[in-house]
C-alpha positions as CSV (number, residue, x, y, z in Angstrom):
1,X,0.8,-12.5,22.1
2,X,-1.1,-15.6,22.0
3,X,0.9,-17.7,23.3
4,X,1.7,-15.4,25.9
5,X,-1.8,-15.2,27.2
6,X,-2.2,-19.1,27.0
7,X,0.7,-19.5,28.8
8,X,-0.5,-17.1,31.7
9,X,-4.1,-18.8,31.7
10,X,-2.1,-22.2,32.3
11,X,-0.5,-20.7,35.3
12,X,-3.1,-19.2,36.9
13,X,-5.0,-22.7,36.6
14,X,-2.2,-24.5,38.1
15,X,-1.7,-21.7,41.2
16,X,-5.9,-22.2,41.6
17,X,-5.4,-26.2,41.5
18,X,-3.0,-25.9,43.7
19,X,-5.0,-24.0,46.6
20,X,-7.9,-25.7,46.3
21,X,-6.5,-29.1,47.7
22,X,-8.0,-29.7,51.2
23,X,-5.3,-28.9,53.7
24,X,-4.3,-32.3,55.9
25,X,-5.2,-31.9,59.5
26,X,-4.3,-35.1,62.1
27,X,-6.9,-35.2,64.2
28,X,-6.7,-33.5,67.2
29,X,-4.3,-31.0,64.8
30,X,-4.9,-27.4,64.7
31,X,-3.3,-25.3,61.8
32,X,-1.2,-23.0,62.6
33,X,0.3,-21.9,59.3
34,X,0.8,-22.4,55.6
35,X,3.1,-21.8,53.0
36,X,3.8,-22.9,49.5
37,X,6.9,-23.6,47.1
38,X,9.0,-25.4,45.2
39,X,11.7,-27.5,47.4
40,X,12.8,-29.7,45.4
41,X,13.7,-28.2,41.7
42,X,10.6,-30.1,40.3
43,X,8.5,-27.8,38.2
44,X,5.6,-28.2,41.4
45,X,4.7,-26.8,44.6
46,X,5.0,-28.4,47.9
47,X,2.8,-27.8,51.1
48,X,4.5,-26.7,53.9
49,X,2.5,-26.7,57.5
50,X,2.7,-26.4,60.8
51,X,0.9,-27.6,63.5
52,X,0.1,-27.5,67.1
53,X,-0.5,-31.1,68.0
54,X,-3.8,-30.8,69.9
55,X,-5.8,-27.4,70.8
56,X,-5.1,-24.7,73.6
57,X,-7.0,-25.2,76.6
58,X,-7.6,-23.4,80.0
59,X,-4.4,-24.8,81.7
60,X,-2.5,-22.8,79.4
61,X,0.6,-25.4,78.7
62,X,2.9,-24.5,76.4
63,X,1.9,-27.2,73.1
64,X,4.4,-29.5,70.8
65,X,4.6,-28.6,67.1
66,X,5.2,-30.4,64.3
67,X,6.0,-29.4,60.6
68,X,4.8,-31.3,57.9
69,X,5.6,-31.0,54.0
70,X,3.5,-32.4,51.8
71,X,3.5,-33.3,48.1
72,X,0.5,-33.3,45.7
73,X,0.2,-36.8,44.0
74,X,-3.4,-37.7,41.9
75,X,-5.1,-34.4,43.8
76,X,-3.9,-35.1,47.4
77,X,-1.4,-33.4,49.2
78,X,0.2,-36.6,50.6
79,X,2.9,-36.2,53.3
80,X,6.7,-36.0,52.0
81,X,8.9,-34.8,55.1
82,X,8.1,-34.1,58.9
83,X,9.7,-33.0,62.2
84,X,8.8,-32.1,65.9
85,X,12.4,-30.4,66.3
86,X,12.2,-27.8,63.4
87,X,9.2,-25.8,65.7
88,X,9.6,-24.5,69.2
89,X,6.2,-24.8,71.6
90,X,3.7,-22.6,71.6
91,X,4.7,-20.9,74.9
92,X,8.3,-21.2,74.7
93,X,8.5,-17.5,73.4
94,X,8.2,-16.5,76.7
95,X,6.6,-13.2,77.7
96,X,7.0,-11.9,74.1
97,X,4.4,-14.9,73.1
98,X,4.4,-17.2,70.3
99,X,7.5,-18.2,69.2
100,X,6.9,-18.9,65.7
101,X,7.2,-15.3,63.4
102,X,7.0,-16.6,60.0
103,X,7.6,-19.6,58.0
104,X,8.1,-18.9,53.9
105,X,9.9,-20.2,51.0
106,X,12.4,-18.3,49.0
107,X,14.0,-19.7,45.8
108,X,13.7,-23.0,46.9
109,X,14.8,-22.7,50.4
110,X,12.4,-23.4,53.6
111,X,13.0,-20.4,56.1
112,X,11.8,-20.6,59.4
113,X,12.0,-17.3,61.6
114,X,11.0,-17.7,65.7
115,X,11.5,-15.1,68.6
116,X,11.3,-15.0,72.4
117,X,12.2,-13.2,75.5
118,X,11.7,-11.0,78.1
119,X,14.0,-8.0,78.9
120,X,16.7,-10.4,77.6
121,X,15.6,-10.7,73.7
122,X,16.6,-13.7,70.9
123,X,15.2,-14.0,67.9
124,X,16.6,-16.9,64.5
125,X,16.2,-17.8,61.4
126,X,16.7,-21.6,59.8
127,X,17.2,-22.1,56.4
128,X,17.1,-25.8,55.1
129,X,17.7,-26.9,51.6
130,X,16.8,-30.1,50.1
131,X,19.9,-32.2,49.2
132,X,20.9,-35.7,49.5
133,X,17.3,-36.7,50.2
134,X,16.6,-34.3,53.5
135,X,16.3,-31.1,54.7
136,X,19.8,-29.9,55.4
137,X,20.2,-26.7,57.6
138,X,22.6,-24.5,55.1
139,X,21.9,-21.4,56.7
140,X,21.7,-19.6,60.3
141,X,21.4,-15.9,61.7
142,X,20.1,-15.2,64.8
143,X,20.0,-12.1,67.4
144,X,20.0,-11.9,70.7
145,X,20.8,-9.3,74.3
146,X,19.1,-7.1,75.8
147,X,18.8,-3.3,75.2
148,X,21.2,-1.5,77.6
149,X,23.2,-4.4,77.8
150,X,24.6,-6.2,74.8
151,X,23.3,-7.5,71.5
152,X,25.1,-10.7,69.9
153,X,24.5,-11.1,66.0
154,X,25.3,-14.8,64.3
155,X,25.4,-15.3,60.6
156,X,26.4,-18.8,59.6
157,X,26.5,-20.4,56.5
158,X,26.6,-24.3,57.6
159,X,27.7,-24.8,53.3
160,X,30.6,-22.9,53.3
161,X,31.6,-23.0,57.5
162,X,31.9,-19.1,57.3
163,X,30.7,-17.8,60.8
164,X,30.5,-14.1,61.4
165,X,29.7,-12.7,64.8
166,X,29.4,-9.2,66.2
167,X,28.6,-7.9,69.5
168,X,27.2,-5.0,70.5
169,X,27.6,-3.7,74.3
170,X,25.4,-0.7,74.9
171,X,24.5,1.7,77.8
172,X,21.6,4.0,78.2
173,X,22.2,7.7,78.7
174,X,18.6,10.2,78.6
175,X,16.8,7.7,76.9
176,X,19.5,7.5,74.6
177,X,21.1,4.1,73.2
178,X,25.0,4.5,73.4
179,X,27.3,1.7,71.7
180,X,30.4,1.5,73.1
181,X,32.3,-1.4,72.2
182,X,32.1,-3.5,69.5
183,X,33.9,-7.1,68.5
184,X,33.7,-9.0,65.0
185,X,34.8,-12.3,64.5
186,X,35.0,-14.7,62.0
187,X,35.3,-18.1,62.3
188,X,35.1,-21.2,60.0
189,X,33.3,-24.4,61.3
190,X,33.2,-27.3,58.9
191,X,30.9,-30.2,58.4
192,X,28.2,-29.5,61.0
193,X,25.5,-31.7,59.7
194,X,21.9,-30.6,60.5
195,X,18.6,-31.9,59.6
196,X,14.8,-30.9,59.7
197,X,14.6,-34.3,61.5
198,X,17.4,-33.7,64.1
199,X,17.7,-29.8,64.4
200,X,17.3,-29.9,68.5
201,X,18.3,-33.5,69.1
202,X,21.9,-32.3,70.5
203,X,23.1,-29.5,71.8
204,X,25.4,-27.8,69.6
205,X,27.5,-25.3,71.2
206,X,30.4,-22.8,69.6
207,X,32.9,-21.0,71.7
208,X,35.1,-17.9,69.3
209,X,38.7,-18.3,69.3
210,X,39.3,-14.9,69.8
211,X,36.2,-13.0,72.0
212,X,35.5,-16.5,73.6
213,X,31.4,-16.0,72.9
214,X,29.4,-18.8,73.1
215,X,27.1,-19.5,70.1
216,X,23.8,-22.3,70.6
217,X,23.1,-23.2,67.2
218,X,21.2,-25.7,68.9
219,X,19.9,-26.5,72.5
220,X,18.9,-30.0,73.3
221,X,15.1,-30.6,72.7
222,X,13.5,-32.9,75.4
């Protein structure tokens, strides 16, 4: 029981340690969000944050962001990993608002989840692992149509190449959501090699053998 307790005590100081490092903010930097975890299969916690790259101002233009992961070394969180693609701008949700939904870590992988849209809704997740030294996308799912219309749904697992789509097409009748149709597909697409660094650099476009639907996993990022 003792060294149960101790043990707990130990843990607790470490998880206090941990959040009482000063967050980094570049000047002209406003936090957006936080999050923290282990990426790396070290025994310690990284920092994981993201940025707009200078404050919002009356003009109301839509702001860069920028992800940074940080690693604490002699009481600092010193930066480990960073990117400008991984994050879209501030306005570039659309209508709907801010893009950016969540940002968390889940048994060692970095999940990113942004959203957009109008009447014509889209909404994705990212998952990166670390591997090989970087922040490999392994993982994407993503949702988008509009209600009335169509809605596509993408889960693809970049490890294995396994790519599962469904669509949706829908008409309304009293108020009342009617699906129609539906087409699954699955589809293998090897070696696609995706990184925190690069994840907008290309575009990166999928057309299904069978239903012929075009899948962005990526849009180029000017």
């Amino acid at each position: 029981m003792m060294k149960k307790t101790t043990l707990l005590v130990i843990i607790c100081l470490n998880s206090l340690t941990l959040f009482a490092q000063r967050i980094p903010k570049p000047e002209s930097y406003f936090i957006l969000t936080t999050t923290l975890g282990d990426l790396d299969n070290d025994g310690t916690k990284e920092l994981v944050v993201a940025y707009n790259t200078k404050q919002e101002d009356e003009t109301y233009e839509s702001i860069p962001r920028e992800l940074r992961i940080y690693k604490l070394q002699n009481g600092e969180w010193m930066m480990w990993k960073k990117s400008q693609q991984a994050l879209y701008e501030s306005q570039d949700g659309g209508t709907m608002g801010d893009p950016l939904e969540k940002i968390e870590i889940k048994n060692g992988i970095l999940n990113i989840t942004q959203s957009g849209g109008s009447s014509w809704k889209w909404g994705h997740t990212d998952k990166y692992r670390y591997q090989n030294g970087d922040f490999y996308l392994i993982g994407y799912s993503s949702t988008d149509g509009k209600i009335c219309e169509y809605f596509v749904y993408v889960d693809f697992n970049l490890s294995t190449g396994k790519m599962i789509v469904k669509k949706e097409y829908e008409n309304c009748e009293d108020d009342d959501q009617i699906v129609y149709k539906r087409q699954n597909e699955t589809l293998y697409k090897k070696g696609i090699k995706i990184t925190l660094q690069n994840r907008r650099k290309n575009e990166l476009k999928i057309i299904t053998p069978k239903y012929k639907h075009q899948i962005y996993i990526a849009m180029k990022y000017d």
